[in-house]
Predicted model as a PDB file, atoms N, CA, C, CB and O in Angstrom, pLDDT in the B-factor column:
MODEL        1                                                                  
ATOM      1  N   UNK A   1       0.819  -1.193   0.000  1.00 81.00           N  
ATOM      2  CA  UNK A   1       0.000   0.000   0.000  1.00 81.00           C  
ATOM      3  C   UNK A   1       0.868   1.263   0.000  1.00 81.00           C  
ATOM      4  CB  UNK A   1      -0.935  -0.006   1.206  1.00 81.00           C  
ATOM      5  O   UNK A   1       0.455   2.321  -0.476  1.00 81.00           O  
ATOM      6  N   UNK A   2       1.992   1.134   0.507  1.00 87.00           N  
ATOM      7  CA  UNK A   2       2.992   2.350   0.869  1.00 87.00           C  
ATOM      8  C   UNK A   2       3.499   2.820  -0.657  1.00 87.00           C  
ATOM      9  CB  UNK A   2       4.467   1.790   1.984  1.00 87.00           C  
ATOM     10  O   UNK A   2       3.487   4.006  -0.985  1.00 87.00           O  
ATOM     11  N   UNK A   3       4.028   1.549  -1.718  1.00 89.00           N  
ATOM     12  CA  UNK A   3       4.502   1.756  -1.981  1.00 89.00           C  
ATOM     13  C   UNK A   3       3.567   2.633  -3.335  1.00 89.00           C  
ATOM     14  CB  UNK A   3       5.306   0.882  -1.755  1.00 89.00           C  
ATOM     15  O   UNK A   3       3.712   3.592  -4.094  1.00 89.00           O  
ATOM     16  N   UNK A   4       2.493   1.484  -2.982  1.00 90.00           N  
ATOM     17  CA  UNK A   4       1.619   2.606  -4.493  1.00 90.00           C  
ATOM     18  C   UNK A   4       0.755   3.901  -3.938  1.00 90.00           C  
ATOM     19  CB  UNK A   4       0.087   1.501  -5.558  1.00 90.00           C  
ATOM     20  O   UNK A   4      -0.067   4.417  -4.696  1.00 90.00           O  
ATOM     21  N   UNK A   5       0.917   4.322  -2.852  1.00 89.00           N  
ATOM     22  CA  UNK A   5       0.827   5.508  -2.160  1.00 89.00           C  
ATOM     23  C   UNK A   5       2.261   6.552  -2.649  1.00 89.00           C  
ATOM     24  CB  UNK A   5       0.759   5.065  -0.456  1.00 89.00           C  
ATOM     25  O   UNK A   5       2.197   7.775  -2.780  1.00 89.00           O  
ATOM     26  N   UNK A   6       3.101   5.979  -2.793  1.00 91.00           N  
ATOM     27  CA  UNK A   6       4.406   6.803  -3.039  1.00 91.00           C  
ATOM     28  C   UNK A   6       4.207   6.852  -5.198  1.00 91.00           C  
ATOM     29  CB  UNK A   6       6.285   5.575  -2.143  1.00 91.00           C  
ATOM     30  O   UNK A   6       4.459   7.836  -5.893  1.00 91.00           O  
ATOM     31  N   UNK A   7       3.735   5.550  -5.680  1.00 91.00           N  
ATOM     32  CA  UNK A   7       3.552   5.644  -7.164  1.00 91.00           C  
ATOM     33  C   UNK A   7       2.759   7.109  -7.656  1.00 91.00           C  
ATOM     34  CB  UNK A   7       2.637   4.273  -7.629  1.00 91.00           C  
ATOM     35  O   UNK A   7       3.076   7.990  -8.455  1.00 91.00           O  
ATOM     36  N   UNK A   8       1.996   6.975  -7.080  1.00 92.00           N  
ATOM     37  CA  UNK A   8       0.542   7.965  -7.081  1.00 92.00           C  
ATOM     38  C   UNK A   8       0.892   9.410  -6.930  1.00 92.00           C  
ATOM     39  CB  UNK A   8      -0.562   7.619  -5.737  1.00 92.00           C  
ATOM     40  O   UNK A   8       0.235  10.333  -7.412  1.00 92.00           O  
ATOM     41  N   UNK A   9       2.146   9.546  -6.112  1.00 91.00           N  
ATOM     42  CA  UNK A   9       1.953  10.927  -5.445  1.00 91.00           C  
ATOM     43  C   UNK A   9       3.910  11.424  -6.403  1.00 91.00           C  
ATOM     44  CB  UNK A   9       1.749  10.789  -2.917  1.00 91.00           C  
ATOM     45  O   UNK A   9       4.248  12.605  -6.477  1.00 91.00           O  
ATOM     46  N   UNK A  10       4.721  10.411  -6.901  1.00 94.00           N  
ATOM     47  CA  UNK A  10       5.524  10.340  -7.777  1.00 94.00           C  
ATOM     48  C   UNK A  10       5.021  11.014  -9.553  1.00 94.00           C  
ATOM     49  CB  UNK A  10       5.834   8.848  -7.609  1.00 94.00           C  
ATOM     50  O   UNK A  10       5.549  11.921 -10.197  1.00 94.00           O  
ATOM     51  N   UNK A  11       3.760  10.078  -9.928  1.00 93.00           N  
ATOM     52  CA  UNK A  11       3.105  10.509 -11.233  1.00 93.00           C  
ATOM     53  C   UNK A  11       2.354  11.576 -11.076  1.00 93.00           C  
ATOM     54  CB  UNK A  11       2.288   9.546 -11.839  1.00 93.00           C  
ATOM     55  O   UNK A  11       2.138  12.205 -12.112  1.00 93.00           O  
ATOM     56  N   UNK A  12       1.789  12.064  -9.898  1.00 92.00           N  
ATOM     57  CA  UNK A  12       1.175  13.426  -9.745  1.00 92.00           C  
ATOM     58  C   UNK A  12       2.113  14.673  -9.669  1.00 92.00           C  
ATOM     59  CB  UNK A  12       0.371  13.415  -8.509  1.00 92.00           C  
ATOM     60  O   UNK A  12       1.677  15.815  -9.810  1.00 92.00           O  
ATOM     61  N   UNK A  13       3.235  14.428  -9.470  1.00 95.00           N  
ATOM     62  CA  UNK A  13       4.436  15.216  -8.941  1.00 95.00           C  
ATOM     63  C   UNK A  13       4.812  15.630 -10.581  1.00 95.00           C  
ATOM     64  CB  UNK A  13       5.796  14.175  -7.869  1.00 95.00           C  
ATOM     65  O   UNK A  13       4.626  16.737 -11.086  1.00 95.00           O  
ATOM     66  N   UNK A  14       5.440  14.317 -11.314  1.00 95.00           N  
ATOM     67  CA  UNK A  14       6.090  14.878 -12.851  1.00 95.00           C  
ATOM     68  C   UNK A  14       4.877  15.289 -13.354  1.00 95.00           C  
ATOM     69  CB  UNK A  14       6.911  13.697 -14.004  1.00 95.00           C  
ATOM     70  O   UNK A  14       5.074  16.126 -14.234  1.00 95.00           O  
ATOM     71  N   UNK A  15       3.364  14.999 -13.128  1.00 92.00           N  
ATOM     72  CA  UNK A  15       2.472  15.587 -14.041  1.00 92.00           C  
ATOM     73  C   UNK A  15       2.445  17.410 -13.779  1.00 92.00           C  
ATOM     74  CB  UNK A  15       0.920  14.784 -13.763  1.00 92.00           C  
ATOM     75  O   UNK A  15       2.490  18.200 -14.723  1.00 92.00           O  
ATOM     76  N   UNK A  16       2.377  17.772 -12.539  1.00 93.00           N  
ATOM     77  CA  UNK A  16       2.471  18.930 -12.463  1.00 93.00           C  
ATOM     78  C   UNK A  16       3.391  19.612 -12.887  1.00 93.00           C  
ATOM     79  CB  UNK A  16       2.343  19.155 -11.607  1.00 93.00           C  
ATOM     80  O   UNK A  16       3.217  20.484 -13.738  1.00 93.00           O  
ATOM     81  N   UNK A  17       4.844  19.251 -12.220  1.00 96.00           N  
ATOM     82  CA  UNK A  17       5.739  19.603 -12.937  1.00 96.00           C  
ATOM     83  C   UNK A  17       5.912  20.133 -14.496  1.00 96.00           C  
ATOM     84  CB  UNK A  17       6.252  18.775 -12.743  1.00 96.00           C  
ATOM     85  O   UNK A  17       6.347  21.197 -14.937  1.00 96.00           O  
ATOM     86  N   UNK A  18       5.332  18.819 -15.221  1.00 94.00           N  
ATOM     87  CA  UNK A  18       5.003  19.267 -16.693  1.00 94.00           C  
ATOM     88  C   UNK A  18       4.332  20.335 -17.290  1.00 94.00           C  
ATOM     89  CB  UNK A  18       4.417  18.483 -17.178  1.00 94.00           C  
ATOM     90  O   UNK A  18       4.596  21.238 -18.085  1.00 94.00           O  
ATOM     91  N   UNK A  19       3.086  19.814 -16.449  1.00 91.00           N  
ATOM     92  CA  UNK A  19       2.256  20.739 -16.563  1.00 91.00           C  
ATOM     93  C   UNK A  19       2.535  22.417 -16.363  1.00 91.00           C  
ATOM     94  CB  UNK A  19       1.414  20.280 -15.775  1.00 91.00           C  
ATOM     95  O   UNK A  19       2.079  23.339 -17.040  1.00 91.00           O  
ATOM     96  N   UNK A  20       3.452  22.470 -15.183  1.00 93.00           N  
ATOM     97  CA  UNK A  20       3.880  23.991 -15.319  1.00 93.00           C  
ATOM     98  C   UNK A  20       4.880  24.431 -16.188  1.00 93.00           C  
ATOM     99  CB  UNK A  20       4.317  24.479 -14.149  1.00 93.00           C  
ATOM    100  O   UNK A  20       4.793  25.557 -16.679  1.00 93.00           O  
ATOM    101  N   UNK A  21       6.052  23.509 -16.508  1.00 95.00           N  
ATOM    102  CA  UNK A  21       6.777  23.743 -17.663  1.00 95.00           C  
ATOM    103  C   UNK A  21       5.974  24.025 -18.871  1.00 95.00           C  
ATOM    104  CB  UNK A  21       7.597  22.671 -17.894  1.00 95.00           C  
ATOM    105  O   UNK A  21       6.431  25.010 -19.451  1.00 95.00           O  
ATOM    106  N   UNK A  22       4.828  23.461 -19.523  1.00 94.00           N  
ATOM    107  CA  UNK A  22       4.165  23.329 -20.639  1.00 94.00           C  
ATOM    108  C   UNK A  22       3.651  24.749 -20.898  1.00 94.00           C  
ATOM    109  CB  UNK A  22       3.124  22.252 -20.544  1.00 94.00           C  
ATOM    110  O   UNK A  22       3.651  25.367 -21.963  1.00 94.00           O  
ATOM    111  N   UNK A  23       2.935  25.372 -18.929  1.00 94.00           N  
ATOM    112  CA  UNK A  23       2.002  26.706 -19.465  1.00 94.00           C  
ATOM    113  C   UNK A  23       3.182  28.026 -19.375  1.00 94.00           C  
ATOM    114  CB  UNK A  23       0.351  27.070 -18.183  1.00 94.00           C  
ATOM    115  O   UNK A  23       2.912  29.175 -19.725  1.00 94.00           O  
ATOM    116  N   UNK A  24       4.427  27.618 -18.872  1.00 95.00           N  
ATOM    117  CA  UNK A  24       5.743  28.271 -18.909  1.00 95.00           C  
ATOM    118  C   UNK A  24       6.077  28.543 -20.449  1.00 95.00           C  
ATOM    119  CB  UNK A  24       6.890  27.321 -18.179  1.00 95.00           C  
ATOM    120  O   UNK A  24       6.566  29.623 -20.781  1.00 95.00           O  
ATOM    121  N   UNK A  25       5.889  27.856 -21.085  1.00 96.00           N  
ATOM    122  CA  UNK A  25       6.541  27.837 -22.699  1.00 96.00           C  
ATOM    123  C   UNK A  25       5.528  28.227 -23.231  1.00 96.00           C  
ATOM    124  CB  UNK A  25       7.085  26.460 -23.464  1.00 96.00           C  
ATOM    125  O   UNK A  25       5.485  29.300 -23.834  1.00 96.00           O  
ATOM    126  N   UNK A  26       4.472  27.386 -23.100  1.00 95.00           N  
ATOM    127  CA  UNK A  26       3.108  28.186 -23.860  1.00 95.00           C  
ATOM    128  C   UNK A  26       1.887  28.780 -23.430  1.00 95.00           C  
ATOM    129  CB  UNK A  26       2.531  27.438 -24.621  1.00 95.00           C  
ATOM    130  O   UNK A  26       0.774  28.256 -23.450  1.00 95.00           O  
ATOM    131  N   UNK A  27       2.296  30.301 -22.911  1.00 94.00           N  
ATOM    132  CA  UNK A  27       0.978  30.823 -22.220  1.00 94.00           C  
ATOM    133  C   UNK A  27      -0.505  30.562 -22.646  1.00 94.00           C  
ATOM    134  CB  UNK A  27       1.055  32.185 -22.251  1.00 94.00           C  
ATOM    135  O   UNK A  27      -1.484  30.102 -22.058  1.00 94.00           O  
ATOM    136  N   UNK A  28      -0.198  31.202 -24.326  1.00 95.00           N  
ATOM    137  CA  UNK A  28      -1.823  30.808 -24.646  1.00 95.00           C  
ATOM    138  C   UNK A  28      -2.370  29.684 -24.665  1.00 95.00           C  
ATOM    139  CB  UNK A  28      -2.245  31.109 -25.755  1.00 95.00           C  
ATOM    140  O   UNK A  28      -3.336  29.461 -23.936  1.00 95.00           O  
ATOM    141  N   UNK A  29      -1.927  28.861 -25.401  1.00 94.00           N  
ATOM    142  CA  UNK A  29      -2.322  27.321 -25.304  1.00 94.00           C  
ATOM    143  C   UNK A  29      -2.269  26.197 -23.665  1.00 94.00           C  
ATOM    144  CB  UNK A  29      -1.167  26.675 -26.440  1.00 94.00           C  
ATOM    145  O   UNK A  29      -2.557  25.002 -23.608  1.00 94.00           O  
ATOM    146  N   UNK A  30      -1.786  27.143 -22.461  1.00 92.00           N  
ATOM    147  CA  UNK A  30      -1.828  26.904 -21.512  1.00 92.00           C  
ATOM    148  C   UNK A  30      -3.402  27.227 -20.741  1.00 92.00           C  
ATOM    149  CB  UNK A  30      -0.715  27.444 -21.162  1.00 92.00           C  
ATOM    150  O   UNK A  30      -4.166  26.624 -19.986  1.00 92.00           O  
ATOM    151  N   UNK A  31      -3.342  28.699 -21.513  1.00 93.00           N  
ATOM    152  CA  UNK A  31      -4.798  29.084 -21.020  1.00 93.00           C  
ATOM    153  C   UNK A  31      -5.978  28.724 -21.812  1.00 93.00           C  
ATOM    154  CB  UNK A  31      -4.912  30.508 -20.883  1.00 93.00           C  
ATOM    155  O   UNK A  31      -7.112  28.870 -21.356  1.00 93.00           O  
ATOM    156  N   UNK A  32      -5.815  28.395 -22.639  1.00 92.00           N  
ATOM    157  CA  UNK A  32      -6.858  27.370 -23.781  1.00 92.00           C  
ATOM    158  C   UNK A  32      -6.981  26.379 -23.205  1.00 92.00           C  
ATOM    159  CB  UNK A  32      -6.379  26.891 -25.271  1.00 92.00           C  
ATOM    160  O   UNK A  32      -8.070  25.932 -22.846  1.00 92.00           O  
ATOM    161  N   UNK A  33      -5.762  25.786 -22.984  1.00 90.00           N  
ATOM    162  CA  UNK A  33      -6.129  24.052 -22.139  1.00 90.00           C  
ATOM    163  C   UNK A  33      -6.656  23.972 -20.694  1.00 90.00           C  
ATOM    164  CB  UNK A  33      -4.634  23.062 -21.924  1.00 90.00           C  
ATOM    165  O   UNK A  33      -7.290  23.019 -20.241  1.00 90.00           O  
ATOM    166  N   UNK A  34      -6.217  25.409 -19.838  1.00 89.00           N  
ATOM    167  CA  UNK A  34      -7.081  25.709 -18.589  1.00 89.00           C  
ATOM    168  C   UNK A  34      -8.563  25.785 -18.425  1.00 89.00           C  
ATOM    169  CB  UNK A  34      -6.744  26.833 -18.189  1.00 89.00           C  
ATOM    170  O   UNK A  34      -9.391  25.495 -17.562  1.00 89.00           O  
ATOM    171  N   UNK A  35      -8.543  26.257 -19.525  1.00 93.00           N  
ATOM    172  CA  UNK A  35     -10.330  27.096 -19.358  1.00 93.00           C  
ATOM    173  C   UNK A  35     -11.377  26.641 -20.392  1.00 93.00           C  
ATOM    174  CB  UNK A  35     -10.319  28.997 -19.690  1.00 93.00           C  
ATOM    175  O   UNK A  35     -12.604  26.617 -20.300  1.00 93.00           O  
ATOM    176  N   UNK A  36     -10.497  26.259 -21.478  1.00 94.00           N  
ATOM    177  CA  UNK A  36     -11.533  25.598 -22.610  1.00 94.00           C  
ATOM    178  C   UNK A  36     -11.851  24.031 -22.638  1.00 94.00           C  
ATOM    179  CB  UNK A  36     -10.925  25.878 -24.062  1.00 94.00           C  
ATOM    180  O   UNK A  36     -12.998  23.593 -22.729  1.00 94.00           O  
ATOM    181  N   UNK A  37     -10.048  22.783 -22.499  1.00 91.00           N  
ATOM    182  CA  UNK A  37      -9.810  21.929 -22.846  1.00 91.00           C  
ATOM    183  C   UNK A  37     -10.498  20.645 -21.483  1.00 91.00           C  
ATOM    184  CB  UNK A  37      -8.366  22.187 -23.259  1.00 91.00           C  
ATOM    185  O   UNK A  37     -10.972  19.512 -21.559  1.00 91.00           O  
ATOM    186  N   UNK A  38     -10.153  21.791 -20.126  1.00 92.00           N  
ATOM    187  CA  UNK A  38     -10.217  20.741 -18.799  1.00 92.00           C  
ATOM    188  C   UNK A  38     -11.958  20.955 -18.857  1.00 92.00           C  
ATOM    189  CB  UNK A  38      -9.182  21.377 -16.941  1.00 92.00           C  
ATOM    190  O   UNK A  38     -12.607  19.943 -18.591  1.00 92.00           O  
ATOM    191  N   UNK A  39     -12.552  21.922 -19.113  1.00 95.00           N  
ATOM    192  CA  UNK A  39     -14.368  21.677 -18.632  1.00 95.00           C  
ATOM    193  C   UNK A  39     -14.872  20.624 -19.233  1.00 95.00           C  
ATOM    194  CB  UNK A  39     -15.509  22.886 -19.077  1.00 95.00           C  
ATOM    195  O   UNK A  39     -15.327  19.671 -18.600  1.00 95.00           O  
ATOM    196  N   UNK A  40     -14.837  20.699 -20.760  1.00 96.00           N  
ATOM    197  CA  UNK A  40     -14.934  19.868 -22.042  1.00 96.00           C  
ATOM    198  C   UNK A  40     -14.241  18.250 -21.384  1.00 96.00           C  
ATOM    199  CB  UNK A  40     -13.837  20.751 -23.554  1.00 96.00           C  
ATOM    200  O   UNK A  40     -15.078  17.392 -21.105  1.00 96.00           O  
ATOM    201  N   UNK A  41     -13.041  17.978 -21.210  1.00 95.00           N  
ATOM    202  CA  UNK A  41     -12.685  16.788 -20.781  1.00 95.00           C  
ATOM    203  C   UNK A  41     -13.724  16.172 -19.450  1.00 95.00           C  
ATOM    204  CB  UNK A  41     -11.150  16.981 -20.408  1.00 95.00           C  
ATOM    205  O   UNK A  41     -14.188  15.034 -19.510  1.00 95.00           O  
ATOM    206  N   UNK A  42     -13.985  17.063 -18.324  1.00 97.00           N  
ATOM    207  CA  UNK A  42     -14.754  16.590 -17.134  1.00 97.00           C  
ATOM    208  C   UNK A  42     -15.940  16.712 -17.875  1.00 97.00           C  
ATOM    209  CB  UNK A  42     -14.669  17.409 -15.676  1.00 97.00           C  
ATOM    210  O   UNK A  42     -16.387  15.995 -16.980  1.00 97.00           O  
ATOM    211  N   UNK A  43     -17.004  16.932 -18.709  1.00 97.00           N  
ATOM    212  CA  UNK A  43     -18.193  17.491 -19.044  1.00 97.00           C  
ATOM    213  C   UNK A  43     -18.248  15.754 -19.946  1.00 97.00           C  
ATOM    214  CB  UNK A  43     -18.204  19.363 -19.969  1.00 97.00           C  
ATOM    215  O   UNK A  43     -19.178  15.002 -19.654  1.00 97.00           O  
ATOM    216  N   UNK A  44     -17.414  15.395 -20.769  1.00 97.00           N  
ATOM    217  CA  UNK A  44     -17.157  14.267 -21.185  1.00 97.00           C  
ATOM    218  C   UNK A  44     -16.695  13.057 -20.536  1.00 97.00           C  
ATOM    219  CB  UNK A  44     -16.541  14.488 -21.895  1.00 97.00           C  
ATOM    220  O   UNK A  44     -16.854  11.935 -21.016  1.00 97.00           O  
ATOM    221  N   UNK A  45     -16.023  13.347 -19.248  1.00 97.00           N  
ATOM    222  CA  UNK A  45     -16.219  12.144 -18.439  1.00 97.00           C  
ATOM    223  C   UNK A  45     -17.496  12.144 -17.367  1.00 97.00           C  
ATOM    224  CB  UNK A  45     -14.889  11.941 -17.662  1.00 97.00           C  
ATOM    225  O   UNK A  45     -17.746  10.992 -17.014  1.00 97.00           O  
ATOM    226  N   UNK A  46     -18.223  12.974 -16.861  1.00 97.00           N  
ATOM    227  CA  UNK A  46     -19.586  13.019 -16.547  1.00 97.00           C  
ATOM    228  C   UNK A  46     -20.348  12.028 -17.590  1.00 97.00           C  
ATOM    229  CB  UNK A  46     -20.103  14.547 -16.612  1.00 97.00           C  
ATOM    230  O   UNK A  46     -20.789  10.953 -17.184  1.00 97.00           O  
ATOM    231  N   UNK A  47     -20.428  12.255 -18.363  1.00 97.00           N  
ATOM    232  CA  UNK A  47     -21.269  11.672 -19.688  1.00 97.00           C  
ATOM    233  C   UNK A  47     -20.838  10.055 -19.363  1.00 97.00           C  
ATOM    234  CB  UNK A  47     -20.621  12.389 -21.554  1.00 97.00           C  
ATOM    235  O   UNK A  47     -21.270   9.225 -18.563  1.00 97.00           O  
ATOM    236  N   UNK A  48     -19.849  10.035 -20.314  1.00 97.00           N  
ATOM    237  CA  UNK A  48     -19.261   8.726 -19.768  1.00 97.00           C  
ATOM    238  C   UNK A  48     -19.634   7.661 -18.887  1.00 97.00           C  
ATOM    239  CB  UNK A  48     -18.393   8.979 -19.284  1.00 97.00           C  
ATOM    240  O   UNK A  48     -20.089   6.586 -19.277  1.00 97.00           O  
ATOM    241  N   UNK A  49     -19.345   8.115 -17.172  1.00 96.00           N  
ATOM    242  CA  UNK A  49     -19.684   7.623 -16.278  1.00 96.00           C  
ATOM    243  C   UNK A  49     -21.355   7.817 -16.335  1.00 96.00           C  
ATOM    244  CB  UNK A  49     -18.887   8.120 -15.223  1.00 96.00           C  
ATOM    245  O   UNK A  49     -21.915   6.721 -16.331  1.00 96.00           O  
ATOM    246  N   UNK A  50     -21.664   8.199 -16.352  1.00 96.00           N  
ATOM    247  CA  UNK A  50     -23.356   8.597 -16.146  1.00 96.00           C  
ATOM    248  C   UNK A  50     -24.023   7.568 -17.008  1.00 96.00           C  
ATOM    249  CB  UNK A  50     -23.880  10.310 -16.734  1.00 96.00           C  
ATOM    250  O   UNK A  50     -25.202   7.324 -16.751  1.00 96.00           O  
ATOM    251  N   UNK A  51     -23.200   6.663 -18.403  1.00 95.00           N  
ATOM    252  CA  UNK A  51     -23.778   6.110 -19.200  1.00 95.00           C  
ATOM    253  C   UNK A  51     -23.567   5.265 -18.543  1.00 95.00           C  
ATOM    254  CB  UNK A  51     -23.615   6.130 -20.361  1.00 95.00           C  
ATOM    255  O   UNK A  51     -24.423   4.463 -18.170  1.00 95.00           O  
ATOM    256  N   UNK A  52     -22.289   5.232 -18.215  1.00 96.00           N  
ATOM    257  CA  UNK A  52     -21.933   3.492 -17.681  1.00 96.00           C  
ATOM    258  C   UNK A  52     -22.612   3.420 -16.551  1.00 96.00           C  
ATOM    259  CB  UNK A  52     -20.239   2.989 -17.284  1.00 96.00           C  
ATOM    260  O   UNK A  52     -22.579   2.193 -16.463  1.00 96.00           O  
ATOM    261  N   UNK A  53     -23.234   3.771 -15.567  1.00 95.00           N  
ATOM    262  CA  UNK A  53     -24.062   3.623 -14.289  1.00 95.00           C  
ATOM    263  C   UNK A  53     -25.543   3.603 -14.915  1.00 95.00           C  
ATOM    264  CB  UNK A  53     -23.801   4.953 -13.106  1.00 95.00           C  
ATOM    265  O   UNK A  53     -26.120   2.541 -14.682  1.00 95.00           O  
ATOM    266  N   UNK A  54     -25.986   4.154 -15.354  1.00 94.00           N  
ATOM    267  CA  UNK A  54     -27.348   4.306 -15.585  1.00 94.00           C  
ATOM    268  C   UNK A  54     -27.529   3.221 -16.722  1.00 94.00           C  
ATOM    269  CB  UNK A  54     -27.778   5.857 -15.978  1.00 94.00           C  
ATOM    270  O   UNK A  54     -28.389   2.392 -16.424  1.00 94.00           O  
ATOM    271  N   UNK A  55     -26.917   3.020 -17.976  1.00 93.00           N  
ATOM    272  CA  UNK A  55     -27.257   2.173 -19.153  1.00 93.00           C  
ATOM    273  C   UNK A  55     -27.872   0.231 -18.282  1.00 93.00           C  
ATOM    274  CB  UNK A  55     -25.357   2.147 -20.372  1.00 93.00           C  
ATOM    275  O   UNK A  55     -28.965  -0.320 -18.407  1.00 93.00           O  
ATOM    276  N   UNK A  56     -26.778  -0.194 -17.592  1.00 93.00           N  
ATOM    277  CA  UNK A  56     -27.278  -1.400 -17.385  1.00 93.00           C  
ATOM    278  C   UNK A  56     -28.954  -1.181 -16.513  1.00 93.00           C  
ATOM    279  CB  UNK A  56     -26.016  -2.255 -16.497  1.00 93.00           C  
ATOM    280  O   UNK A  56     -30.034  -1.666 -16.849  1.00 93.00           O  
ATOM    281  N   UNK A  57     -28.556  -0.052 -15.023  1.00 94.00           N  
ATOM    282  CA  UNK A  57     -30.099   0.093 -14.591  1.00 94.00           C  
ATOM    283  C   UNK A  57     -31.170  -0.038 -15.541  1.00 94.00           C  
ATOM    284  CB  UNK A  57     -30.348   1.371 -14.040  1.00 94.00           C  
ATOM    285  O   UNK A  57     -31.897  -1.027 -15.449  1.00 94.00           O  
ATOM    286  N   UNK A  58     -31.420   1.009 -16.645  1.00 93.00           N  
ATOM    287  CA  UNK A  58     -31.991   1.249 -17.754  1.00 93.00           C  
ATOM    288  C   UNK A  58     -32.599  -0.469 -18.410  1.00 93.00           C  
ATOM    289  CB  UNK A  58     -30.784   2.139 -18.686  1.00 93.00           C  
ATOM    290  O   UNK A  58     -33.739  -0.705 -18.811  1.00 93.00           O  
ATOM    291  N   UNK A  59     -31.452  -1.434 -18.340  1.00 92.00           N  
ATOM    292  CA  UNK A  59     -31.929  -2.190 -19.220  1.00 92.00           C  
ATOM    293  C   UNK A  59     -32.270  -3.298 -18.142  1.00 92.00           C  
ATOM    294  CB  UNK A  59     -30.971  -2.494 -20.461  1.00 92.00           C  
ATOM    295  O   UNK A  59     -32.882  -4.260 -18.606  1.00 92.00           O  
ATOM    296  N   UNK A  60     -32.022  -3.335 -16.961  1.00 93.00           N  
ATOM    297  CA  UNK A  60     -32.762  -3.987 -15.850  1.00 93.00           C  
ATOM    298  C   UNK A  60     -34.207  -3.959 -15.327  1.00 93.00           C  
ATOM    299  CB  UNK A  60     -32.184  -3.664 -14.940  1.00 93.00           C  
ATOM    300  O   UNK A  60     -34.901  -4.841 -14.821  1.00 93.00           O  
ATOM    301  N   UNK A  61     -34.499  -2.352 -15.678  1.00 92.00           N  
ATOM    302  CA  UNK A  61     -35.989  -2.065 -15.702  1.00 92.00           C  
ATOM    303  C   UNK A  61     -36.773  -2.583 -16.660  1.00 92.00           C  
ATOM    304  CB  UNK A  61     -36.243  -0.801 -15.778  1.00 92.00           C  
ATOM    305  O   UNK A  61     -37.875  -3.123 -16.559  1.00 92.00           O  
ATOM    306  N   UNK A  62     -35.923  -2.314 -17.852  1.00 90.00           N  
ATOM    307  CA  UNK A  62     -36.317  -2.519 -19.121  1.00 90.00           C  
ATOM    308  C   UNK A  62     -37.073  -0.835 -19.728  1.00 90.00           C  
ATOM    309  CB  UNK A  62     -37.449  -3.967 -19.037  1.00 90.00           C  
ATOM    310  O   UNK A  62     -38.183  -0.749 -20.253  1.00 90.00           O  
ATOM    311  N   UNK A  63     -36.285   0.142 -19.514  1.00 85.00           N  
ATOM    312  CA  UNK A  63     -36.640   1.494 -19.732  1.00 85.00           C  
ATOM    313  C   UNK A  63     -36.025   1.724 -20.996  1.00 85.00           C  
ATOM    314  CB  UNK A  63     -36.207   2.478 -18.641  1.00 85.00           C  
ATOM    315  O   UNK A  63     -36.389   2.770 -21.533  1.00 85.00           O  
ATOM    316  N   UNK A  64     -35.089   0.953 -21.700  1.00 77.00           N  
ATOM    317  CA  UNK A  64     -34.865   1.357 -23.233  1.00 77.00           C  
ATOM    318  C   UNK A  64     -35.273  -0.204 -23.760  1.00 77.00           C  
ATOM    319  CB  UNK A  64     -32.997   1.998 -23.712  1.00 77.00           C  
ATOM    320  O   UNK A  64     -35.263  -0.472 -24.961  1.00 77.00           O  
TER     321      UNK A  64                                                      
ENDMDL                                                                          
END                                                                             
């Protein structure tokens, strides 16, 4: 558990990292991917998940 407690918080570490190098080099396309790219990505994993939870209910009722 320790050790994939240390994996987790290792790949979150270079992601940020990157991540600030990336909006370091490219302001605009930093702020495009802030404000336009991340809503759109969560707005699409909402969807996603929402299908995958609800679709089998749906066909357990027999509602589609």
């Amino acid at each position: 558990m320790t050790h994939l407690k240390k994996s987790i918080y290792k790949f979150s570490n270079k992601f940020d990292t990157a991540a600030a190098r990336f909006t370091l080099r490219h302001p605009y396309m930093g702020f495009a991917a802030m404000f336009i790219g991340m809503p759109i990505f969560i707005l699409g994993a909402v969807c996603v998940s929402t299908t995958v939870i609800i679709l089998p209910i749906s066909l357990i009722f027999g509602w589609v």
